[in-house]
N, C-alpha and C positions, 0 to 999 in steps of 0.2 A: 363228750371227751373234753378233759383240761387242755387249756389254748395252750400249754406246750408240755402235752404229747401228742406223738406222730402213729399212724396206722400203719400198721407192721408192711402194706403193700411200698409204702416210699423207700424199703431199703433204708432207714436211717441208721446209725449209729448213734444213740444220744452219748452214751457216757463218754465219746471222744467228740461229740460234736460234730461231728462231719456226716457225708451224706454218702450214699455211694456213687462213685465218679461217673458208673453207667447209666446211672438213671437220674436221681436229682441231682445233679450238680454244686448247688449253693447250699452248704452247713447254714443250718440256721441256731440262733443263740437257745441257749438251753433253758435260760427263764424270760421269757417273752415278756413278764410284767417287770421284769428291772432293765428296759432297756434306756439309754442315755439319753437327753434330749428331746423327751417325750415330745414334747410340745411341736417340735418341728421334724421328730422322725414319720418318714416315709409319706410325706407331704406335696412332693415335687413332682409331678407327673414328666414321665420318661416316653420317647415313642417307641413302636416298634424297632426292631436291631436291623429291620432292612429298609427303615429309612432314612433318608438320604445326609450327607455330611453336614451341611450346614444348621440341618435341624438337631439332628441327634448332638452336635456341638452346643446348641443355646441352650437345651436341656441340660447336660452334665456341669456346663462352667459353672462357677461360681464358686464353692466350697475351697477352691485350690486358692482363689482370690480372697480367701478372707484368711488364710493360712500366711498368702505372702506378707501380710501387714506387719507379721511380728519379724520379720527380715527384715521390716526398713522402719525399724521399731527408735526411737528417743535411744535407747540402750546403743543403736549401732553409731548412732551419727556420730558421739563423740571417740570413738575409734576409728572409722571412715574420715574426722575432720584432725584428727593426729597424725596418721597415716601419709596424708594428702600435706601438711602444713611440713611435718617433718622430712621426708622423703621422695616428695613427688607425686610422680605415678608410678614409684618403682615397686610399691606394693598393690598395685592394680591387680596385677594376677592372682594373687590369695583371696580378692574380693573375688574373683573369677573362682577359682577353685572353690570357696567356702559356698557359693553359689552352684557349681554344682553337685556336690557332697549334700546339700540341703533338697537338691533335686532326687537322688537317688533314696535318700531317707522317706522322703514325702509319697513319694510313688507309690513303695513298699506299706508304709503305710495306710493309706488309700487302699491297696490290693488286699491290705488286710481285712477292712473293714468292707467290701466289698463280697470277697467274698466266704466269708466265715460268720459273716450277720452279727461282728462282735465288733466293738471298740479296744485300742490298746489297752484300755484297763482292766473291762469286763475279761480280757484273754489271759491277762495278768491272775486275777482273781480266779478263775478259774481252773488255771491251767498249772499254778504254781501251791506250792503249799498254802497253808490257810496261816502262816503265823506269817508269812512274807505280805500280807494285807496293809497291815498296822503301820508299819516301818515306808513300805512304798508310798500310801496314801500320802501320809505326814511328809515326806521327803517332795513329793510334786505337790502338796499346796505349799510348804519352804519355796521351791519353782517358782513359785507363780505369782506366789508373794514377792518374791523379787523383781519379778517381770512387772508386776504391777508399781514395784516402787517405780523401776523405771521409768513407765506412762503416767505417774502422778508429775515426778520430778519435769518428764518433758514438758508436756502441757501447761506446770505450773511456770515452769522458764517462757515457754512463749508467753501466755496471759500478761507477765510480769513484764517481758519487749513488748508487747503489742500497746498495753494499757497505762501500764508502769505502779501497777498493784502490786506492791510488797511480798516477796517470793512466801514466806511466811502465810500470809493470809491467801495469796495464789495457790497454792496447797490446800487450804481449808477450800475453797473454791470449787474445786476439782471434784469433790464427793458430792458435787450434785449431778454428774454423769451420771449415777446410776439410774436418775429419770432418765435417760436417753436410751441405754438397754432395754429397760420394760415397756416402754412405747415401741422400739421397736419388736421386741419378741409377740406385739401383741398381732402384729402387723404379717408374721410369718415369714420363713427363711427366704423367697424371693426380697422381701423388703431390703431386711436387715444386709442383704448379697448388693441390693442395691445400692443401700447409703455407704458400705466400705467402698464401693466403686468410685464414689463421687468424692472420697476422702482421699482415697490412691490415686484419683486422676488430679484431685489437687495438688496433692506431693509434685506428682510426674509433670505439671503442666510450670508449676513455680522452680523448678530447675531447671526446667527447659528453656524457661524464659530467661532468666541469670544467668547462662554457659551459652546460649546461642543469640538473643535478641539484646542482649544489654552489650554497648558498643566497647565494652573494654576488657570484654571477654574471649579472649579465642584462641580455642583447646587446639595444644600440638596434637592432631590424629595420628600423625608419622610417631610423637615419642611417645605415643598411648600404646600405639601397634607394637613397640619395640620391647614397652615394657611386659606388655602380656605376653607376649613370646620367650620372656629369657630371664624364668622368674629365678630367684633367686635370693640370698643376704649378703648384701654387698657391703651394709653399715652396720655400725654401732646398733642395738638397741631395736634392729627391725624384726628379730624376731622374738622377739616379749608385744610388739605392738602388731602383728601378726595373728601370735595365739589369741589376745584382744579379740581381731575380727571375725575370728573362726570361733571364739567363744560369744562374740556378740549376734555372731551370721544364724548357726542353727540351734533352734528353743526347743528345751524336751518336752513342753505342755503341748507344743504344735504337734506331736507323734501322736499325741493322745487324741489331739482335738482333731484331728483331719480324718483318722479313722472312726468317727463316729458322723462328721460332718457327710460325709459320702452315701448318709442312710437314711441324708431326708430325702434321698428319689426314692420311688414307688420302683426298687430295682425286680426285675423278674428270677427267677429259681432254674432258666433254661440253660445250659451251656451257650447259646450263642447270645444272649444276652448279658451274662457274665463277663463273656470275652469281651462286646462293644463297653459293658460299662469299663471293666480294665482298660481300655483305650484311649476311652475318652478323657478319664479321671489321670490318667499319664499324659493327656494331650493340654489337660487343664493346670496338671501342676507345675509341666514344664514352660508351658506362657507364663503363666503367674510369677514364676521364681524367673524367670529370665526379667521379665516389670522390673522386680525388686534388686537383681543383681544391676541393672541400670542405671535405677533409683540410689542405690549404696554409691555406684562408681560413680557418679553425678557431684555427688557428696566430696569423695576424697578429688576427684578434679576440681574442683571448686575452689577446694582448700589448697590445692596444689600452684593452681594459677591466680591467687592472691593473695596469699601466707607464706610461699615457700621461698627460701632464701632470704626473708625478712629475718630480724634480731629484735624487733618493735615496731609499732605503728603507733600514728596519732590518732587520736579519735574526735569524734565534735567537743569544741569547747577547747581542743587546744592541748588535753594531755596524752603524754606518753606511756603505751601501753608494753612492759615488755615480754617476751616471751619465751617461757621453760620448762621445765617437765608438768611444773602443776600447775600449766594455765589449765582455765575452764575453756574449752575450744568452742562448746556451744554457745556460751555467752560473747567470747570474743567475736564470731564471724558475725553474728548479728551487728554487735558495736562497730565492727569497723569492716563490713562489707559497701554502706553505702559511702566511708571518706577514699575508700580502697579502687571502687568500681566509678563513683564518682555520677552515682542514679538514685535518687532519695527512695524512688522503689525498691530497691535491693532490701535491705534491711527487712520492711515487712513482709517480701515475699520470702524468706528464708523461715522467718518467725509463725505466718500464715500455714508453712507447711509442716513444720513442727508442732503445730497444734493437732495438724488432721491427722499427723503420726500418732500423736500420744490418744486421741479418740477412736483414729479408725483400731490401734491395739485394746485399749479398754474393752472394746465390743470381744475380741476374738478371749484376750484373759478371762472376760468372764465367762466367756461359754466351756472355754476350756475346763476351769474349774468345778464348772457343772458336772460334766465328766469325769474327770476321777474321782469326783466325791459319790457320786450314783454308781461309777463302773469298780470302784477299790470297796466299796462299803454297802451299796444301794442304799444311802440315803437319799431323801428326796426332801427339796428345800426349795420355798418360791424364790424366784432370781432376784426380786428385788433386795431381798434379806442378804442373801449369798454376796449379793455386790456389795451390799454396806459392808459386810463382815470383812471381805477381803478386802475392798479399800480402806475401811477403818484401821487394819493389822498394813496396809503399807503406809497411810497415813503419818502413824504413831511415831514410827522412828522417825523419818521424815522432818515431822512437827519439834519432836524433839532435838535431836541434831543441829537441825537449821536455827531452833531457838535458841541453844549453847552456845556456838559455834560461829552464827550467821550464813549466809549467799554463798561463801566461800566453799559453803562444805556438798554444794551440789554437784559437782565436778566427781568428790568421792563417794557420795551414797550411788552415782552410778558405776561407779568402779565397783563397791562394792555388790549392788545385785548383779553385775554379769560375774561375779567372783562364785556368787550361787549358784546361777545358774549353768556355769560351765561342770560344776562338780555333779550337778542333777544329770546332767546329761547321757551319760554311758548307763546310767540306771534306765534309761527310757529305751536307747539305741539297739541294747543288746539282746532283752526280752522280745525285741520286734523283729531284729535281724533272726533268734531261732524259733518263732515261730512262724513268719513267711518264709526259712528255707525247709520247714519239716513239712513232710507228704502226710505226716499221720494228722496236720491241724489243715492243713490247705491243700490234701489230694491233688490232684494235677495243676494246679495253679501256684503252686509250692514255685519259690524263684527261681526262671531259667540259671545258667552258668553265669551271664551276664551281669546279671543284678546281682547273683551270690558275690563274685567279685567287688562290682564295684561297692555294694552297700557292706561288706566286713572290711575292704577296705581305709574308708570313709570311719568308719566305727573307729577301725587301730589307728588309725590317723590324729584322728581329732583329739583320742584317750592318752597317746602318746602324747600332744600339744599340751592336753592340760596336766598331765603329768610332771613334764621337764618346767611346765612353769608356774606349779604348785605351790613352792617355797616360794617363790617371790610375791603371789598372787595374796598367800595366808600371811605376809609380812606386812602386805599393802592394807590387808582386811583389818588386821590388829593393830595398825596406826591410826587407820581410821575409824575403827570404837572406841578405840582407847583417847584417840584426840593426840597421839602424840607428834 
């Protein structure tokens, strides 16, 4: 018998995929030789479902932690450091909200891939007409391509505070990361689960140090509390910098990647092993994206308690820096965090973790991209190739731009890819929301009342956002190609 056909005794339905709910419970994918991520699918050993919590927990994490990285991606910090400079912490709660909207999306996701034995794309591909391929595919690597610019532009901005290497050549720089993927892909999904750990405890430990150990930092928690409670636009301008965070908070590659991520464990075919893995993979993605919403509001506090209410600062050497719509925020907090905080640390720990952003994302971008191009097309392509290509296509403009232009223009090449990736977005969210609510692709596991709510909410939410600030966003995009 071919590896994927099923003997008539398992009750399956292949032409729908699914299984019948009384007996196998887990659909499994319909061509077993195209599935995503070969290399580290179903690699992970999982225990029994009736053992115990702490175990069955070390088994499932991980996958949800390399998800959150692109939440606290180079692309968000400079909307979290405008936010915070500009308004306080009066937009704190949209980092809160957009944080859990990315929870509800992620879950869903996971449960997709969990139990349908398919990735967002392969379900895409499948389930949708065959000329909707072509257009999809191309449309999330444009995604991803963006997201990537982002992690070049981040990583090349620290390199260039840390070192003082030429933003220019700091970008050329950058595309030797893709040695750092294929060492670890070689090393297998535990590894690669490992070094994002140590990259987001980086972030997490270098703002912790800034906002609580550095002596000239200390966050109002009473007008933290006040503000997440009683969110709202009380000024000029806070919501265009708003749709920003919500545009910078949840990434459509991430929908793709986390349901295919969930399928390096060895999951079982039983209904009650289904259920633990849905649990768990809900217990991993809501830690993960809680990190991250942390990590974000860390960010715009930062900026809130040493940017805000300022009109200009001095910087070392004596000049004066002023400040207006088109500062670079990322470069400014660097420059003048340590004349500001008044701790010659400061400076590089801000920079230190800006670099683990723009790496620990690299890692998750490209696996991402392995994924639609395997699940929209079944191509199959060594990683290290795939990395050159996509960092070579976010390179180019990059390279180009900054060489026209200069320093100045890295402020709007990340304007512009959360400008992409905000529009890619609803193409990813809405395929996902109908088929985790339909019974005919995910039989009893189809989303309670709960999740149908909150996840088509979150959808019209975010669609409506980037809708009302579309014309503004395509006016920003065409000054900044055009240079004008």
């Amino acid at each position: 018998m071919k590896k994927n056909e099923v003997s008539q005794n398992t009750s399956l339905d292949v032409t729908s995929g699914l299984a019948d709910v009384n007996h196998v419970t887990r659909p499994i994918a319909t061509d077993a030789n195209h599935m995503s991520l070969e290399g580290i699918h179903n690699t992970v050993d999982v225990p029994n479902h009736e053992a115990g919590f702490w175990k069955q927990w070390r088994a499932y994490a991980g996958p949800a932690l390399l998800i959150s990285v692109g939440y606290m991606d180079p692309g968000n910090w400079g909307t979290d450091l405008a936010a915070g400079a500009s308004f306080k912490y009066d937009l704190l709660w949209v980092v809160a909200v957009a944080s859990i909207m990315a929870i509800f999306l992620q879950v869903l996701s996971a449960r997709l891939g969990v139990v349908t034995g398919k990735d967002l794309a392969q379900c895409c591909r499948d389930w949708y007409p065959a000329w909707m391929r072509w257009p999809n595919w191309l449309l999330c690597e444009l995604a991803i391509g963006a997201c990537d610019l982002a992690e070049v532009l981040g990583s090349a901005v620290a390199i260039n505070l840390l070192f003082h290497i030429p933003i220019f050549w700091a970008v050329l720089i950058t595309a030797a990361d893709v040695f750092l993927l294929l060492a670890l892909q070689r090393y297998g999904m535990r590894k690669i689960e490992s070094v994002v750990l140590v990259l987001v405890a980086t972030i997490a430990g270098c703002y912790f140090l800034e906002i609580f150990i550095l002596p000239a930092t200390k966050p109002g928690f009473l007008e933290m509390g006040h503000a997440l409670l009683t969110p709202g636009f009380r000024k000029e301008g806070m919501l265009f910098v708003a749709i920003g965070i919500i545009g910078a908070t949840v990434m459509p590659h991430n929908l793709y990647l986390h349901s295919a991520l969930v399928q390096s464990r060895k999951l079982q075919k039983n209904e009650e092993a289904i259920r633990t893995a849905i649990r768990f993979n809900t217990i991993d993605s809501t830690v993960a994206l809680t990190i991250a919403f942390f990590v974000n509001a860390a960010i715009l506090v930062l900026a809130a308690m040493v940017f805000y209410g300022k009109q200009s600062v001095t910087v070392a050497g004596g000049q004066t820096v002023q400040f207006n719509d088109e500062t670079d925020w990322i470069r400014m907090a660097y420059l003048t965090l340590a004349p500001l905080l008044g701790v010659a640390a400061a400076s590089p720990l801000f920079a230190i973790a800006l670099l683990a952003s723009g790496q620990a994302s690299t890692i998750t971008g490209t696996l991402a991209g392995q994924v639609v191009m395997e699940g929209f097309m079944h191509w199959r392509m060594l990683p290290w190739i795939r990395r050159l290509i996509t960092r070579g296509l976010a390179i180019t403009p990059a390279i180009l731009i900054i060489g026209i232009r200069g320093d100045s223009s890295v402020n709007d090449l990340l304007t512009l890819s959360q400008v992409v990736l905000a529009l890619q977005l609803p193409l990813a969210m809405f395929p996902l929301l109908h088929f985790t609510s339909s019974r005919k692709r995910m039989g009893k596991w189809k989303s309670g009342w709960f999740l149908l709510i909150a996840g088509w909410t979150s959808a019209v939410l975010i669609t409506g956002m980037d809708i009302y600030g579309l014309p503004k966003v395509l006016k920003q995009a065409w000054r900044i190609i055009t240079g004008g």
